[in-house]
Structures are given as C-alpha cells and as structure tokens.
Backbone as CSV, one residue per row, in Angstrom:
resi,resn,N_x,N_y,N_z,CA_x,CA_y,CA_z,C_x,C_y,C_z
1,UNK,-169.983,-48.939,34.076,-170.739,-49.147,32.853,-169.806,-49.191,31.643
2,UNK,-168.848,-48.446,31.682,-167.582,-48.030,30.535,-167.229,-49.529,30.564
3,UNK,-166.786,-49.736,31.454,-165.829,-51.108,31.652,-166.678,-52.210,30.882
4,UNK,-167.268,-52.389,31.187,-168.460,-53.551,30.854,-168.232,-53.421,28.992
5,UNK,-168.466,-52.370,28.680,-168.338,-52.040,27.347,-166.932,-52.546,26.529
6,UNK,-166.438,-51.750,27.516,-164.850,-51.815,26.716,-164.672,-53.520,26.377
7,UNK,-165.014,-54.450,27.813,-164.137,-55.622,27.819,-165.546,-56.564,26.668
8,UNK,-166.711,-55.948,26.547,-167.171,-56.858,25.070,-166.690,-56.103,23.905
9,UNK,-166.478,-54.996,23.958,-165.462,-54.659,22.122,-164.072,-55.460,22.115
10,UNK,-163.280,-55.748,23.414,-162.316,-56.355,23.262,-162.255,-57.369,23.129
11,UNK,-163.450,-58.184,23.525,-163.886,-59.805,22.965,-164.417,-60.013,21.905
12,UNK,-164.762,-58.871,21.257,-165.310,-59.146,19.795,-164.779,-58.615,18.807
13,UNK,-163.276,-58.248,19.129,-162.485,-57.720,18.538,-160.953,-58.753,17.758
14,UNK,-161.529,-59.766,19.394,-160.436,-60.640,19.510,-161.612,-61.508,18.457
15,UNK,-162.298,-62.521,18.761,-163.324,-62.803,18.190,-163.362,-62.900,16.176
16,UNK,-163.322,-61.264,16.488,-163.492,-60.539,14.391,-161.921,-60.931,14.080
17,UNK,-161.124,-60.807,14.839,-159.574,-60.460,14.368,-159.559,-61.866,12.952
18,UNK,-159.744,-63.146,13.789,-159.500,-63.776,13.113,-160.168,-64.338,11.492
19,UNK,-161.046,-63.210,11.458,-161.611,-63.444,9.988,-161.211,-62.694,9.021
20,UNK,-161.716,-63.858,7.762,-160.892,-62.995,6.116,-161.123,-61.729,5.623
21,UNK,-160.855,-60.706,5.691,-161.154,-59.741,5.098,-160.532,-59.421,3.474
22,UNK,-161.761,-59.042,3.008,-161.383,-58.520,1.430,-160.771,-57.281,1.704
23,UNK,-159.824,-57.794,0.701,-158.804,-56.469,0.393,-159.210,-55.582,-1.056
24,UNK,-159.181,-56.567,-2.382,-159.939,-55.972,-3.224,-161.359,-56.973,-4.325
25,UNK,-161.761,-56.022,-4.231,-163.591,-56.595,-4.605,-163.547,-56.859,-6.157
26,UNK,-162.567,-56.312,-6.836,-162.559,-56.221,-8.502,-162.021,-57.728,-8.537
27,UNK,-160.554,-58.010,-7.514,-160.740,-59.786,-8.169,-160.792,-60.521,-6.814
28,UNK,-161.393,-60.202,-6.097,-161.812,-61.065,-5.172,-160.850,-61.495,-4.032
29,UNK,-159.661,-60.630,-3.956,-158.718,-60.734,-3.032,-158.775,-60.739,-1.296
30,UNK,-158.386,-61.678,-0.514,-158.665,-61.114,0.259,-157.207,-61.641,1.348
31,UNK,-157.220,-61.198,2.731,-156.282,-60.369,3.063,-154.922,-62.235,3.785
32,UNK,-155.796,-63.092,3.475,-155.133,-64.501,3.412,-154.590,-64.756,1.962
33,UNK,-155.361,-64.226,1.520,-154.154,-64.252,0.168,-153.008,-63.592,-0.312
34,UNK,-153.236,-62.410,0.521,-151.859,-61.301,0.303,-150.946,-62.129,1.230
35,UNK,-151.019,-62.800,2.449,-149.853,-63.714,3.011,-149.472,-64.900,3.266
36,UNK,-150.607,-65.214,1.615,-150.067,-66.551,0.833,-148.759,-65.976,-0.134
37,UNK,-148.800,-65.081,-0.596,-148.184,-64.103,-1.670,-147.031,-63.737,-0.869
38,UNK,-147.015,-62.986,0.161,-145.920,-62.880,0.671,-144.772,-64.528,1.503
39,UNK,-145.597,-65.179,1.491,-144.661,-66.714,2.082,-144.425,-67.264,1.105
40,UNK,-145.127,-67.238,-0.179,-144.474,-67.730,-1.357,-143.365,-66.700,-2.371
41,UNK,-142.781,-65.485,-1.908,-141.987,-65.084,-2.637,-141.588,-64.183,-2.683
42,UNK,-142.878,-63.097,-2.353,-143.640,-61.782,-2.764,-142.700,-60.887,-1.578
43,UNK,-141.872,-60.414,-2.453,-141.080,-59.026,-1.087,-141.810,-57.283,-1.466
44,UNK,-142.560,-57.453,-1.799,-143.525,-55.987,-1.792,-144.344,-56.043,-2.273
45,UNK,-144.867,-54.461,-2.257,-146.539,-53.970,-2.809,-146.143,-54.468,-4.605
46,UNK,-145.167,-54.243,-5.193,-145.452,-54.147,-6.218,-145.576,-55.899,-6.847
47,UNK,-144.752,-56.760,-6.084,-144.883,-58.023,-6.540,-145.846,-58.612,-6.412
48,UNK,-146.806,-58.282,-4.954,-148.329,-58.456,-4.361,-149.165,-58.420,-5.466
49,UNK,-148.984,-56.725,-6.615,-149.732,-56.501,-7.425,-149.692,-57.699,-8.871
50,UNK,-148.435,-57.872,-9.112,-148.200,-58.683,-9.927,-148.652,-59.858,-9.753
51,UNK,-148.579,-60.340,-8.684,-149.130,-62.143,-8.110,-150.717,-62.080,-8.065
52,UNK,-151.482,-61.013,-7.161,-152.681,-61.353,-7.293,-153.665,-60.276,-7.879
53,UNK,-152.988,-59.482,-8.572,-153.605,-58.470,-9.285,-154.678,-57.135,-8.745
54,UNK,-154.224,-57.613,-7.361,-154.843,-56.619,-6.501,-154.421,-55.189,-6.131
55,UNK,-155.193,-54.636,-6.798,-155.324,-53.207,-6.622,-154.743,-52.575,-7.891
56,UNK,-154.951,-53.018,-9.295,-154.731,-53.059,-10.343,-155.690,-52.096,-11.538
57,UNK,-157.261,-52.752,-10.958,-158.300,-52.584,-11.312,-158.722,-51.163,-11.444
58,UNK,-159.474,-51.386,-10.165,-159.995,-49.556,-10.202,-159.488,-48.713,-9.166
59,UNK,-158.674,-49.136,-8.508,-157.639,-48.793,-7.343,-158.188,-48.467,-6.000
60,UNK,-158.955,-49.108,-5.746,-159.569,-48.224,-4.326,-159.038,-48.925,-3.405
61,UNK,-158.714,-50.266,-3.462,-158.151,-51.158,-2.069,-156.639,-50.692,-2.228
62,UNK,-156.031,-49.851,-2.833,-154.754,-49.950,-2.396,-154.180,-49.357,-1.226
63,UNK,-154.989,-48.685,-0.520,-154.255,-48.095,0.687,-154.670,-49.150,1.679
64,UNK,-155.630,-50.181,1.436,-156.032,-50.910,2.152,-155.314,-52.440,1.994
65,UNK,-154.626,-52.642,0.609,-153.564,-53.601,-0.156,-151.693,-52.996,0.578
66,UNK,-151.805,-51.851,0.838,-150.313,-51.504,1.193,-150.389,-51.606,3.191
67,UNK,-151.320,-51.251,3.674,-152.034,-51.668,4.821,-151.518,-53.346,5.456
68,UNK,-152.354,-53.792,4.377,-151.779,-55.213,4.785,-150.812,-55.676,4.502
69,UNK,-149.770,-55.203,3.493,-148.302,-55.605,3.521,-147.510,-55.535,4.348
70,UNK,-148.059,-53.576,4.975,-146.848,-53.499,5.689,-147.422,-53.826,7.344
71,UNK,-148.324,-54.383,7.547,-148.944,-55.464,8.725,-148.102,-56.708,8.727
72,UNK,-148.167,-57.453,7.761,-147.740,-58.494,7.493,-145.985,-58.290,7.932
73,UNK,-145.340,-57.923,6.996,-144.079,-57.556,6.766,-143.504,-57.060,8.029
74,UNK,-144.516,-56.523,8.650,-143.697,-56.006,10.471,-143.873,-56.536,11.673
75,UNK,-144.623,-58.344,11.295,-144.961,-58.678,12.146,-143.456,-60.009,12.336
C-alpha cells in the first residue's frame, strides 16, 4: 500500500518540479527569474536583490530568495 503511495508523490513531484514558483509576492518575482538574473550576470543574493528587487520589500521571501540562489549556483 506504502509503495503505491510513494511512487504517485514521486510522479507528482516530478510532474510539480517543473513549474514557476513565486519567490516574492511584493514584486511578483518568481523563481525563473532569479535564473534569468543569475545567467545574465548576477553572482549573488545581493546582486539578485539589486536586479529584481526581490526580497527588498517586506522581507519574507528571503530565505526562500537565498534558497533559490544557492539551488541554482550548486547545480
């Protein structure tokens, strides 16, 4: 019964992987744009902030903005 389970979270995991997720909601950032930012230039969190102004605002995506850098950056 486990099994059965496991292998549809892992198909809908594979499935979700490939969609956009917002990073921050104040300007509408989301997580294809942080590695537009990083292929055009961007060598950290702080230049990220400067380019798309994410996590600037009211700060709540930034652990979720440094998240995806250092995803990006270690892949």
């Amino acid at each position: 019964m486990f099994s059965k389970l496991i292998k549809k979270y892992k198909k809908f995991k594979i499935i979700n992987s490939n969609k956009p997720k917002k990073i921050c909601s104040c300007y509408n950032i989301y997580n294809y744009d942080i590695m537009d930012a990083l292929n055009n230039g961007c060598s950290g969190i702080n230049d990220i902030r400067k380019t798309t102004k994410a996590g600037t605002a009211c700060g709540k995506c930034n652990a979720s903005l440094e998240y995806e850098v250092y995803k990006a950056l270690k892949k």
